[in-house]
C-alpha positions in Angstrom: -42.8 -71.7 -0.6 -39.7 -70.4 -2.1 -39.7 -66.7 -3.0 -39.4 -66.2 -6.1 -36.1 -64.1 -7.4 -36.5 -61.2 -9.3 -33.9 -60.0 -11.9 -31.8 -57.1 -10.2 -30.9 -53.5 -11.5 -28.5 -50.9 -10.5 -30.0 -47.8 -8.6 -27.5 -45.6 -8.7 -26.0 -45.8 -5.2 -23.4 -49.0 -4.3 -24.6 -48.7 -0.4 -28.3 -48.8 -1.8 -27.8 -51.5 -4.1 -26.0 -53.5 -1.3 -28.9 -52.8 1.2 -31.4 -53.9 -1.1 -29.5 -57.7 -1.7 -27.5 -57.2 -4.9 -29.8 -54.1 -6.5 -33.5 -53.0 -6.7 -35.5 -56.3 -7.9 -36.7 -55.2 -11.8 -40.5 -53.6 -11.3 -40.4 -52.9 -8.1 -42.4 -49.7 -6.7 -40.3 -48.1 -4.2 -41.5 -45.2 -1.8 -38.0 -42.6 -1.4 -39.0 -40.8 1.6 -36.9 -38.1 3.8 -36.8 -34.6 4.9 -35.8 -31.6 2.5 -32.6 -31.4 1.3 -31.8 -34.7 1.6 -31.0 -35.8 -1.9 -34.0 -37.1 -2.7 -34.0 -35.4 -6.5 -30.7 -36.1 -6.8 -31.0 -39.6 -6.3 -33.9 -40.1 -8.9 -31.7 -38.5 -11.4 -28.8 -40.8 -11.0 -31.4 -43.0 -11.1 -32.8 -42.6 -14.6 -29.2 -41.9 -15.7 -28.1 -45.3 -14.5 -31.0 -46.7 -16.9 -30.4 -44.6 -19.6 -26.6 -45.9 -19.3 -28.1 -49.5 -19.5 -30.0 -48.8 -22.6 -33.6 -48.8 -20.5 -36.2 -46.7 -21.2 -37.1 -44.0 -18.9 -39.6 -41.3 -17.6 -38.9 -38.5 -15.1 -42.7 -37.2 -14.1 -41.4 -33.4 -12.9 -43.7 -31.9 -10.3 -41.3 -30.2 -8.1 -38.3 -28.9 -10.5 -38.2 -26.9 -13.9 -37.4 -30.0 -16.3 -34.6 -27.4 -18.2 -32.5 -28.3 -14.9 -33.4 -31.7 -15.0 -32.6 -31.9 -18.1 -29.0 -30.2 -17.3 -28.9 -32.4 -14.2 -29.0 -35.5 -16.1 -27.0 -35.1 -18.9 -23.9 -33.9 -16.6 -24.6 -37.1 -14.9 -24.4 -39.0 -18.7 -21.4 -36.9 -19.8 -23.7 -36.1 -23.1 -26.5 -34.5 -24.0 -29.9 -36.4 -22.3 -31.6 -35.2 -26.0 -29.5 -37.8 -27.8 -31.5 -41.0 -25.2 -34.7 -38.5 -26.3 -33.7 -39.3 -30.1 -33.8 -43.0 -29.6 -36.5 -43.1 -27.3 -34.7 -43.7 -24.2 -35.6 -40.8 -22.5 -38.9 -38.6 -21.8 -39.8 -35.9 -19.3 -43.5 -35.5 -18.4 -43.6 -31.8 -17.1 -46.6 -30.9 -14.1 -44.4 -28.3 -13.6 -44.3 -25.4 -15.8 -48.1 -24.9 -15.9 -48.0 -23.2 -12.3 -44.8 -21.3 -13.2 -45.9 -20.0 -16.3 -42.9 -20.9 -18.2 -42.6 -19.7 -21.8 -41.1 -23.6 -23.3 -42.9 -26.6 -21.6 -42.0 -29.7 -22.7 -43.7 -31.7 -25.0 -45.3 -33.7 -22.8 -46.7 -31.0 -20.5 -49.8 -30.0 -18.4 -52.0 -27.5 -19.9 -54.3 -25.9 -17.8 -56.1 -26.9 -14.5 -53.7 -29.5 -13.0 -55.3 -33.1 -12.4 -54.1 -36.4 -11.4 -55.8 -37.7 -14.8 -53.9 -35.3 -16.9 -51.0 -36.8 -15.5 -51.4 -40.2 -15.8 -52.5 -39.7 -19.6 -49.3 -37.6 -20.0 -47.1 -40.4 -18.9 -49.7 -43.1 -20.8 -48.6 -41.3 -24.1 -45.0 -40.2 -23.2 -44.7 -44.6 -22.7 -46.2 -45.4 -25.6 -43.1 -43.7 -27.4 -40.5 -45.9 -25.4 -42.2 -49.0 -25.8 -43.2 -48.6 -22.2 -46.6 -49.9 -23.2 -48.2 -52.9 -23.5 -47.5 -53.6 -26.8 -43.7 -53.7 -27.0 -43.4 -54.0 -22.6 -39.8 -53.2 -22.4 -39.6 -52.5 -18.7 -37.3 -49.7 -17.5 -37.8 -46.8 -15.1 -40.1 -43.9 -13.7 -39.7 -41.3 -11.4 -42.3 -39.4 -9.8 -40.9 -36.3 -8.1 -43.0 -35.7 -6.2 -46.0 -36.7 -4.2 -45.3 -34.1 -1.7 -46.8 -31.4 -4.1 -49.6 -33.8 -5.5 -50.7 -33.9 -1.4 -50.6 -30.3 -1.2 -53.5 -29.9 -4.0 -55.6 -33.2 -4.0 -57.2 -35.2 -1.8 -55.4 -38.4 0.1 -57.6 -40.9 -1.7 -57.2 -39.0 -4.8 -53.0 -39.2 -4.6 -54.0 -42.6 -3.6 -55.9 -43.5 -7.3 -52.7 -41.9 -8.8 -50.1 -43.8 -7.3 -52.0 -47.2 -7.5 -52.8 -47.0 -11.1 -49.1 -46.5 -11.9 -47.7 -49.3 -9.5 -49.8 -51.6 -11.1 -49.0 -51.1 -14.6 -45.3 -51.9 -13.7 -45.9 -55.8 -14.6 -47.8 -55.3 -17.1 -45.4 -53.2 -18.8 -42.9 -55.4 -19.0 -41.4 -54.6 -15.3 -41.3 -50.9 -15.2 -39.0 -49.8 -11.6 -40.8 -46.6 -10.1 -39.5 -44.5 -7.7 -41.9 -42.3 -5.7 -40.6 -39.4 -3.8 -42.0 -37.9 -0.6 -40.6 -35.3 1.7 -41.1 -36.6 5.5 -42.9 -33.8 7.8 -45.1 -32.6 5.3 -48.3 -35.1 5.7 -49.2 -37.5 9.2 -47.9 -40.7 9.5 -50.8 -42.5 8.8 -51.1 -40.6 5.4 -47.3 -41.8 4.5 -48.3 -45.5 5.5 -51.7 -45.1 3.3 -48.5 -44.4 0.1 -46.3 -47.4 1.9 -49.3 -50.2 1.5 -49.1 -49.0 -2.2 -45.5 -49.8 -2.9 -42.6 -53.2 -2.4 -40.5 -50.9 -0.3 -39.3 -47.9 1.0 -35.3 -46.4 0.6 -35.0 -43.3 3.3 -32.6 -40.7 3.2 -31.7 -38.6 6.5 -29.2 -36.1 8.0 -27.4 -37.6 10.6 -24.8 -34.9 12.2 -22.7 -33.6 9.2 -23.6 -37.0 6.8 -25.8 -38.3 4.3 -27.3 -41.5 5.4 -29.9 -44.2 4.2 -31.7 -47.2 5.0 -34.3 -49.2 3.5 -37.6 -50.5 5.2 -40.6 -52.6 4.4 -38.8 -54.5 1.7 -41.7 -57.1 0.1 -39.0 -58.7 -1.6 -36.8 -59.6 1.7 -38.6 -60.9 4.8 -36.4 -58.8 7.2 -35.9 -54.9 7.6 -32.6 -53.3 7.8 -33.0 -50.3 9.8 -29.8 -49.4 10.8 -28.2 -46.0 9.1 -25.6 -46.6 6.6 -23.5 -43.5 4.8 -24.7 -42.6 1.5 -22.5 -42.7 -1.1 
């Protein structure tokens, strides 16, 4: 049977977008796995700010960084203001963030309280509804969830698990939502991280290799062959 082809989008990265035959297949679930300070944030930001540039709507899920730099991140990335995307319902930042560090101006969509997986996942239900990532208007677009490291580090495996599922599945339904899923390597057991991989269509990796930034992608559902060999990261 042929496979069927999937309407390609831009990640952010050339080499990446090479790897992956042409760019990431639209609604793909994609595991971004590597070892601390590899880029890892970096990359979903380019990420969302290569949708934002397409006109896609977008949802950054902030665990790990203070959305304000975010925020800052992205729009230097845009060359404007990342509020403006926010004003036409581009744009939205789910913050499980700024509950731990008591910060004084959470975002909108914020955790209040005793984190929880379902707080999450109700946060980003509502924060879609206003950018027509729902499945009423199902425009597609992009998510970010950075990261699962820190979800691991308070729940149970089989509750991360729940939390990842439910997302990756809505990405049809939703009109073909892409969703990056970051995790830092060395932090949970190999057969933990392949628990996440059975979730997800593939899996981009990001390493230090002597004084460079390289990547690879594995476990591609969409191509029958891995390409394990390291390639600079532009």
């Amino acid at each position: 049977m042929a496979r069927k082809e999937h309407t390609r989008i831009c990640s952010g990265s050339k080499v990446l977008d090479r790897l992956a035959g042409g760019g990431i297949p639209k609604g793909m679930d994609i595991l971004l796995y590597g070892e601390i300070s590899t880029a890892k944030s970096a990359f979903c930001r380019r990420f969302i700010a290569e949708g934002l540039k397409h006109g896609e709507p977008c949802i950054y899920v902030a665990l790990d960084e203070d959305p304000v730099r975010v925020r800052e991140n992205i729009s230097a990335l845009l060359g404007r203001n990342v509020s403006e995307y926010e004003k036409r319902n581009l744009f939205r930042i789910v913050d499980a963030y700024s509950w731990v560090a008591d910060l004084p101006n959470p975002e909108r969509f914020a955790v209040k309280g005793r984190l929880t997986t379902d707080k999450i996942d109700a946060l980003v239900d509502d924060a879609s509804a206003e950018i027509g990532q729902d499945l009423g208007a199902r425009k597609g677009g992009r998510r970010a969830v950075d990261s699962l490291t820190s979800l691991m580090s308070t729940f149970s495996m089989p509750t991360v698990q729940t939390f990842v599922s439910r997302i990756a599945r809505s990405s049809s339904e939703l009109g073909g939502v892409t969703t990056l899923f970051v995790l830092e390597k060395g932090t949970i057991d190999e057969m933990a991280v392949n628990n996440i991989r059975y979730l997800l269509d593939g899996e981009f990796e990001l390493a230090k290799l002597g004084r460079s930034l390289k990547t690879r992608i594995r476990n591609m559902k969409w191509i029958d062959t891995e390409i394990t060999a390291w390639k600079k990261f532009d």
